[in-house]
N, C-alpha and C positions, 0 to 999 in steps of 0.2 A: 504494500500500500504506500510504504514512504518513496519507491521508486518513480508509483506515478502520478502521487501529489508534485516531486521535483519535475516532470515532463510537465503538467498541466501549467505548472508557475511559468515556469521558462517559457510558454507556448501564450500564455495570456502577456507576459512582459514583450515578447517576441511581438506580438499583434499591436499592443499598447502603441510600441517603437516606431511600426511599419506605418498607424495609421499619423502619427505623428507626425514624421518624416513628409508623407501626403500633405499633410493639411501645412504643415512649413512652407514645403514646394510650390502651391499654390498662392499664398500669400507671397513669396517674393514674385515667381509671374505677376501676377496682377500689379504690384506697387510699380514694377517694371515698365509694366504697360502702359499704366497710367504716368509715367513719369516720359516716358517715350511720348503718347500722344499729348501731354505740356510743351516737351519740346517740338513738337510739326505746328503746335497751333500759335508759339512764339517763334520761330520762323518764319510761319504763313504771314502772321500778323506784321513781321520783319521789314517782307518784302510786299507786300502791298504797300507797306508808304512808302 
C-alpha cells in the first residue's frame, strides 16, 4: 500500500506541475501578444503623421 500511495503523490505533483507549466505558457503568449500589437499600433500611429 505505501508503494502506491508514493506512485499516486508523484502522479498528482506530476499533473499539478504539467498543468502549471500550461497555464504559465499561456500567460507569457498572451502578455506577448498584447505587447507586440502596442507596438504595430504605435508604429501605425508613427507613420501616419
Amino acid at each position: 500500500m505505501n508503494k502506491s500511495l508514493l506512485v499516486v503523490l508523484i502522479s498528482v505533483i506530476g499533473g499539478v506541475a504539467a498543468i502549471t507549466a500550461a497555464v504559465t505558457a499561456f500567460l507569457i503568449i498572451r502578455e506577448k501578444q498584447r505587447r507586440d500589437e502596442e507596438e504595430l499600433e504605435h508604429y501605425l500611429d508613427s507613420s501616419i503623421q
